[in-house]
N, CA and C of each residue as an Amber inpcrd file, in Angstrom:
protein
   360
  -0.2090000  15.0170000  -0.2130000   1.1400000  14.7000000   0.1860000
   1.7600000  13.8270000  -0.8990000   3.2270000  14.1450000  -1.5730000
   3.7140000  13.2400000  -2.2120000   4.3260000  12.3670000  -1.7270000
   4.4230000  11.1300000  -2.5700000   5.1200000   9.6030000  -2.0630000
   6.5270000  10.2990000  -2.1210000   7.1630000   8.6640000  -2.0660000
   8.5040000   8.8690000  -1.7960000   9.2370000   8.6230000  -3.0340000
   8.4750000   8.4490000  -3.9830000   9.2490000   8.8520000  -5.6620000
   8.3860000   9.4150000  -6.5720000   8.5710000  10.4260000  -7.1180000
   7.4310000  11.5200000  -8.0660000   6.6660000  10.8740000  -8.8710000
   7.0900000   8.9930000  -9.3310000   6.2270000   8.5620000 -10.3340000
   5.0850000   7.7340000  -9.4940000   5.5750000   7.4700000  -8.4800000
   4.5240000   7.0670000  -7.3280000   3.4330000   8.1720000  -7.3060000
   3.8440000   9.4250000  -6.8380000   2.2360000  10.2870000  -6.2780000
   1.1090000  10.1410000  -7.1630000   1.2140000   9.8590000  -8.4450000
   0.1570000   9.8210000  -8.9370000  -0.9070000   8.9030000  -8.8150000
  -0.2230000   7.8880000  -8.7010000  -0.9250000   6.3390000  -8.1630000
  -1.4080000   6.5540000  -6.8380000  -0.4200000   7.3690000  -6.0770000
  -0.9750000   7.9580000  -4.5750000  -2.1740000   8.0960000  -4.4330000
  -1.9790000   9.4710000  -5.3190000  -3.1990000  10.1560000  -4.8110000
  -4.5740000   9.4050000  -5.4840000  -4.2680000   8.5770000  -6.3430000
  -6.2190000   8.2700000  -6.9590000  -6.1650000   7.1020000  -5.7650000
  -5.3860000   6.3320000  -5.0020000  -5.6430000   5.2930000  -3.9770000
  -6.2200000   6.1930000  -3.0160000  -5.5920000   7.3910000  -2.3420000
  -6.3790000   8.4450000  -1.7130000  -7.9130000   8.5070000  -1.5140000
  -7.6790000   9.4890000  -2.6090000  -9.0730000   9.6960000  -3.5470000
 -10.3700000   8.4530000  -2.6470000  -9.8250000   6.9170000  -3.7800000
 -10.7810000   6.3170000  -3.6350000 -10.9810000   5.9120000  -2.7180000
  -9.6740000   5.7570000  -1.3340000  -9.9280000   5.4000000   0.2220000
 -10.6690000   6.5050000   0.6960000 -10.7410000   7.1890000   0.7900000
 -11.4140000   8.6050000   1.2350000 -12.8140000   8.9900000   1.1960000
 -13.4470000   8.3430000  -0.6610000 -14.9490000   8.0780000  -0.3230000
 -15.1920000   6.8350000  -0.2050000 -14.7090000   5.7700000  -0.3940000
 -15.0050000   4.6830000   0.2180000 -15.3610000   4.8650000   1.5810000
 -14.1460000   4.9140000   2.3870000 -14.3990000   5.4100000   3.9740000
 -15.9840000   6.2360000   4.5630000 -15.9160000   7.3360000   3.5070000
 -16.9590000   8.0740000   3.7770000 -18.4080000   7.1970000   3.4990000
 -18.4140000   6.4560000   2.6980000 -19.5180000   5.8610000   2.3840000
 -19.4440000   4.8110000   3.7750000 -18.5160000   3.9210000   3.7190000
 -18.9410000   2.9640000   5.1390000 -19.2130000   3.7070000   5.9560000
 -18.9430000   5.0300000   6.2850000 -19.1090000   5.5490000   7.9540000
 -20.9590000   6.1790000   7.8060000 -21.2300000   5.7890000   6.6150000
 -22.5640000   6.6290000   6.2480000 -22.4400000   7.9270000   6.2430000
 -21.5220000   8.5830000   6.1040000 -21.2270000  10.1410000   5.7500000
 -22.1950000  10.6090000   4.7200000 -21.9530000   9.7380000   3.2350000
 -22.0570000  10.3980000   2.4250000 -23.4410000  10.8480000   1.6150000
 -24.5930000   9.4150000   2.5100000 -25.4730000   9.2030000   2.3080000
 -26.4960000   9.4140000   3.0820000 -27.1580000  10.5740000   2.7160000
 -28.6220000  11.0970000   4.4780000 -29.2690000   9.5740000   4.5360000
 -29.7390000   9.3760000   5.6830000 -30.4340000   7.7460000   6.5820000
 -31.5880000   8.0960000   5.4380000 -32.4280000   8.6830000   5.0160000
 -33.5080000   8.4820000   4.3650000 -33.7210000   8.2680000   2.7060000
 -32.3350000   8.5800000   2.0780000 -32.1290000   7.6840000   0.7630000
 -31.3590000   6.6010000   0.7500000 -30.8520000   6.3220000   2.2320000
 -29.6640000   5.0560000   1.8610000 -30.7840000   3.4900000   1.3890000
 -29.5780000   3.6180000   0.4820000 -30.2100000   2.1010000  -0.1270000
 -30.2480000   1.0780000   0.7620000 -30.7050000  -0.2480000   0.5180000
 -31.0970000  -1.2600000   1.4250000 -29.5900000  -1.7730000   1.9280000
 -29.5490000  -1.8820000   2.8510000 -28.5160000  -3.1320000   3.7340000
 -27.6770000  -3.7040000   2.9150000 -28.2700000  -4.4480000   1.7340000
 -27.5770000  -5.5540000   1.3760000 -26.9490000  -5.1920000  -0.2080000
 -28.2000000  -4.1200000  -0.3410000 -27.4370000  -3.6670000  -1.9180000
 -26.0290000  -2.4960000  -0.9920000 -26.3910000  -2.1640000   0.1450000
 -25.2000000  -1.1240000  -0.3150000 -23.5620000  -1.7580000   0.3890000
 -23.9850000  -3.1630000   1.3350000 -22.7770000  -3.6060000   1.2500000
 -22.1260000  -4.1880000   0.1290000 -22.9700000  -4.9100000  -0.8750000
 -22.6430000  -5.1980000  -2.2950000 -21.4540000  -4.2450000  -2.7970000
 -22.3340000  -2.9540000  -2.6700000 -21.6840000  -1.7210000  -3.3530000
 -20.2500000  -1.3720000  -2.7980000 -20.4890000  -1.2260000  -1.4370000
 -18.9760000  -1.0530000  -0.9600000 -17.3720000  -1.9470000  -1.0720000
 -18.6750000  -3.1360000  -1.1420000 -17.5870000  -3.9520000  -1.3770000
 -17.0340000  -4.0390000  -3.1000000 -18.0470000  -3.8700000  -4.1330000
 -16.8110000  -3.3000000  -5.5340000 -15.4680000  -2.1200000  -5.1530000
 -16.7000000  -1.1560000  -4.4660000 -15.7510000  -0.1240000  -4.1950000
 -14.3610000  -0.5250000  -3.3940000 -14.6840000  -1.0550000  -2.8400000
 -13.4780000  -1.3840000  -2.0390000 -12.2710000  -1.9680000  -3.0210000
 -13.0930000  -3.2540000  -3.6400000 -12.1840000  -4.3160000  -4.2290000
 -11.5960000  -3.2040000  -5.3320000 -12.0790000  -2.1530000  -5.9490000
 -11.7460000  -1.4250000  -7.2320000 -10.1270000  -0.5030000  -6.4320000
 -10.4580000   0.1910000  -4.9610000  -9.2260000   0.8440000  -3.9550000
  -8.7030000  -0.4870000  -3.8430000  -8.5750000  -1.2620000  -3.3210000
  -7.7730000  -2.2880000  -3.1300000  -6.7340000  -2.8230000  -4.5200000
  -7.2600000  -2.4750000  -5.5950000  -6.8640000  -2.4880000  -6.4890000
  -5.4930000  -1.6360000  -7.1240000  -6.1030000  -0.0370000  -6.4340000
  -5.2550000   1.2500000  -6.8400000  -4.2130000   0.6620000  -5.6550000
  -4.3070000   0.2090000  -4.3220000  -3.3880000   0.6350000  -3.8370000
  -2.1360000  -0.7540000  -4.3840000  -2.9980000  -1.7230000  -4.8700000
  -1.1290000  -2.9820000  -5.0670000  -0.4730000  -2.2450000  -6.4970000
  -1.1000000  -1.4940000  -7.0560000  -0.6760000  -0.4320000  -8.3260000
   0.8510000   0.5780000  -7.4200000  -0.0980000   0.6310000  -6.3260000
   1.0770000   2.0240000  -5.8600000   2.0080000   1.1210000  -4.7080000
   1.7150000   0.2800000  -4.5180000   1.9260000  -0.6480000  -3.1950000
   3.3810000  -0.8950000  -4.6190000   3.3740000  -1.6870000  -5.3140000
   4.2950000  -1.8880000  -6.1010000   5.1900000  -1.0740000  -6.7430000
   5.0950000   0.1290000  -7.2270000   5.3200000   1.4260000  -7.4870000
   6.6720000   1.8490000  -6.2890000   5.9600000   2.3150000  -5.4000000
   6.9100000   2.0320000  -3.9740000   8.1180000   0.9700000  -3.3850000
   7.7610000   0.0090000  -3.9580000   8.7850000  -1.2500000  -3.9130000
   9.1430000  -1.3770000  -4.6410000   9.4360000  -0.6320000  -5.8950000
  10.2250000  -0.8540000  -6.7200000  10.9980000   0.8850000  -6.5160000
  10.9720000   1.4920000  -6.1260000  11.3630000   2.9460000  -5.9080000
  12.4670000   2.2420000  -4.5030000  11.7440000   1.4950000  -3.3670000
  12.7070000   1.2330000  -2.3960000  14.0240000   0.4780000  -2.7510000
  13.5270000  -0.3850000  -4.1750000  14.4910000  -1.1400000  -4.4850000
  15.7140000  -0.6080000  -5.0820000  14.9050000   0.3530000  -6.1070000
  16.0920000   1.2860000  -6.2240000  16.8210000   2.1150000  -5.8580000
  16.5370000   2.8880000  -4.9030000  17.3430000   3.4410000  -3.6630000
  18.0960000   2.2780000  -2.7220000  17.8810000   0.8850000  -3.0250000
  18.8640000  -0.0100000  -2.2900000  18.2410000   0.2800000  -0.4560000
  17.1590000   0.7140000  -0.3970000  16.5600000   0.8150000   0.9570000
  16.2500000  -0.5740000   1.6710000  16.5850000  -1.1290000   0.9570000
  16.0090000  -3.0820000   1.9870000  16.8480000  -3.0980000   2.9580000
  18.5330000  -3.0890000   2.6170000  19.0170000  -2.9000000   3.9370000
  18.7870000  -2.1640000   5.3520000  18.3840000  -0.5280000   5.0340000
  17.6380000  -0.0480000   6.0660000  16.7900000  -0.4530000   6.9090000
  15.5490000  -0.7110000   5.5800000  14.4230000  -1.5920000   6.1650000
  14.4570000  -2.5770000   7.2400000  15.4020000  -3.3100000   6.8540000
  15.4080000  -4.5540000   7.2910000  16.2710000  -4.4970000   9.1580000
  17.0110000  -3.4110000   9.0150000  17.8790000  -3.3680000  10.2960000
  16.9420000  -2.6390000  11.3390000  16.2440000  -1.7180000  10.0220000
  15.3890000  -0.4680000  11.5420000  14.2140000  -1.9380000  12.1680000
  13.7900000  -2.8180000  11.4640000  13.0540000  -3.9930000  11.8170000
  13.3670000  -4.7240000  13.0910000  14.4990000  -4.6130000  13.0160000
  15.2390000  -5.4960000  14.3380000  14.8910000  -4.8490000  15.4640000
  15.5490000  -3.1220000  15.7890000  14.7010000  -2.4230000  16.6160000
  13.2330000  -2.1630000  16.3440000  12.7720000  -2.0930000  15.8260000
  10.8400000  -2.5510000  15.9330000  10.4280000  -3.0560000  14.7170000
  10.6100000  -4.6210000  15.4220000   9.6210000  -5.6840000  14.4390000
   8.4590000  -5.2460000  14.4030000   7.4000000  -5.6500000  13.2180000
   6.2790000  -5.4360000  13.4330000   5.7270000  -6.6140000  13.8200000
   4.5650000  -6.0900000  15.0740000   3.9480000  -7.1580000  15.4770000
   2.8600000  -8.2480000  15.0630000   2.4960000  -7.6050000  13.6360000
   1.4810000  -8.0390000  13.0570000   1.7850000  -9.6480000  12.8370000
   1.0320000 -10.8280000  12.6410000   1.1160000 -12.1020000  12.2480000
   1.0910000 -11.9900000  10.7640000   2.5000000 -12.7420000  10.2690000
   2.2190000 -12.8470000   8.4510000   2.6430000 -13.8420000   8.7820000
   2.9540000 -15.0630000   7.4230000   3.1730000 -16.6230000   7.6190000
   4.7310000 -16.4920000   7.2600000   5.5420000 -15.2680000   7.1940000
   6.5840000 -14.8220000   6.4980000   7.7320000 -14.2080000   7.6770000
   8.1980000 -14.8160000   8.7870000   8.8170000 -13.9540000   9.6520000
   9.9340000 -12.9540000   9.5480000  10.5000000 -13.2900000   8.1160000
  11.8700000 -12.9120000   7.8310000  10.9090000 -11.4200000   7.5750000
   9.7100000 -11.2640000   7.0600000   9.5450000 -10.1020000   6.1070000
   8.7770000  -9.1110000   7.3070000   8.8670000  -9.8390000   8.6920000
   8.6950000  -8.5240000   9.7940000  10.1500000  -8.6980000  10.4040000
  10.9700000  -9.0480000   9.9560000  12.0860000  -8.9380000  11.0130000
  12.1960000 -10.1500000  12.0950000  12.0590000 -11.3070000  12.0600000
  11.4400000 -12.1110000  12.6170000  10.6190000 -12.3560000  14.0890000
   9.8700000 -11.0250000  13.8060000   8.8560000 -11.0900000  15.2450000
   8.1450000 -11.9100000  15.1850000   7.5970000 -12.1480000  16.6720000
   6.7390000 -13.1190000  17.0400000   5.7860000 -12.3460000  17.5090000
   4.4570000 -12.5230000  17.0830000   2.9310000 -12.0630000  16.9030000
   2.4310000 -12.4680000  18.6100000   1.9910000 -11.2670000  19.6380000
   2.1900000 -11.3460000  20.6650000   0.4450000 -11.1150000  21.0980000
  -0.3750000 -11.6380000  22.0210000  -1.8150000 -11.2240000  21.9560000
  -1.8290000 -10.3440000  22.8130000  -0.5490000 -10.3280000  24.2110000
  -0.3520000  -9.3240000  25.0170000   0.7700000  -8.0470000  24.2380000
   0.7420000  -7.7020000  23.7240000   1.7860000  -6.7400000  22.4690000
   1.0380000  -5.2210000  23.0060000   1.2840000  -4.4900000  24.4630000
   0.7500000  -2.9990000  24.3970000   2.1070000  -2.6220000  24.6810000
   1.6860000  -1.1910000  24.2700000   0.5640000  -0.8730000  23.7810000
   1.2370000  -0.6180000  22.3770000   0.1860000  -0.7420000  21.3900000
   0.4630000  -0.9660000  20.0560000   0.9050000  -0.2170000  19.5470000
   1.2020000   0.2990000  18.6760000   2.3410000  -0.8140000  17.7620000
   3.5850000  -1.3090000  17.7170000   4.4360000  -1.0270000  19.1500000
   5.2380000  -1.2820000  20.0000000   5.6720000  -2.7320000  20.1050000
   6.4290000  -3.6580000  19.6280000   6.2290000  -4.6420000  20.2390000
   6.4010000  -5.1960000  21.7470000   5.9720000  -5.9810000  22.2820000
   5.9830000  -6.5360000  23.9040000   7.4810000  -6.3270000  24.1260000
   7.8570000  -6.4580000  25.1070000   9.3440000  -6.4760000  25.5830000
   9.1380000  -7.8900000  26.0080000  10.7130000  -8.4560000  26.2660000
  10.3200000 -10.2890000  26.5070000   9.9180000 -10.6490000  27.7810000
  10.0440000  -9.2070000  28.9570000   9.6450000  -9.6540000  29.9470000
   7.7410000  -9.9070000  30.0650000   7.1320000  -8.7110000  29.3350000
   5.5030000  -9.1010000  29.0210000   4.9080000 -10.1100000  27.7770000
   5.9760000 -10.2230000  27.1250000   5.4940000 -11.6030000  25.6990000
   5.8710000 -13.0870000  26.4930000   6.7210000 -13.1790000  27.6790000
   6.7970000 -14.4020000  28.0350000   7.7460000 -15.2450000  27.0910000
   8.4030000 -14.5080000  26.6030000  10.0030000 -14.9280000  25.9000000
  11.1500000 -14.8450000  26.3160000  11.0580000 -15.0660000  27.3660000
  12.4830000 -14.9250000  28.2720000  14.0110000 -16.0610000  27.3010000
């Protein structure tokens, strides 16, 4: 699938890529139970792997925000926010729309209405 600007997909797809066997390796997909390496070497391992995808994606993570910027999309962003903040907790409220992080918040990813968040 391509991103949402043609110089993005490329960055896309190797974040893909490397989420994809990463994933496969944590779920033990990729590895039969009788060669997997020990416990501790192969969380070692996952975790480069990871940190190396974590890597591709602030490459494309940035890529994207600078594509939104230029399409002048923040305004959008920012209004469709109002009708659904995200509920997630960041230390940043303006940058969910200023929701408030709810422990009763169902069902997800919905935020609470004020009669179940107790925000009357």
């Amino acid at each position: 699938m391509p991103s949402m600007d043609p110089k993005c997909t490329p960055l896309k797809h190797r974040y893909d890529q490397c989420f994809n066997l990463w994933f496969d390796e944590y779920l033990d997909l990729a590895a039969p139970a009788a060669t997997a390496p020990p416990a501790a070497s192969r969380r070692a391992e996952l975790r480069k792997k990871y940190d190396s995808c974590a890597a591709l994606f602030e490459d494309y993570k940035t890529c994207v925000r600078a594509a939104v910027r230029e399409r002048d999309l923040e305004p959008l962003i920012a209004e469709a926010r109002c009708f659904n903040p995200f509920p997630f907790p960041s230390g940043d409220n303006k940058a969910s729309g200023g929701a408030q992080s709810s422990s009763n918040n169902h069902p997800f990813p919905f935020p609470a209405s004020e009669n179940e968040s107790g925000n009357v």
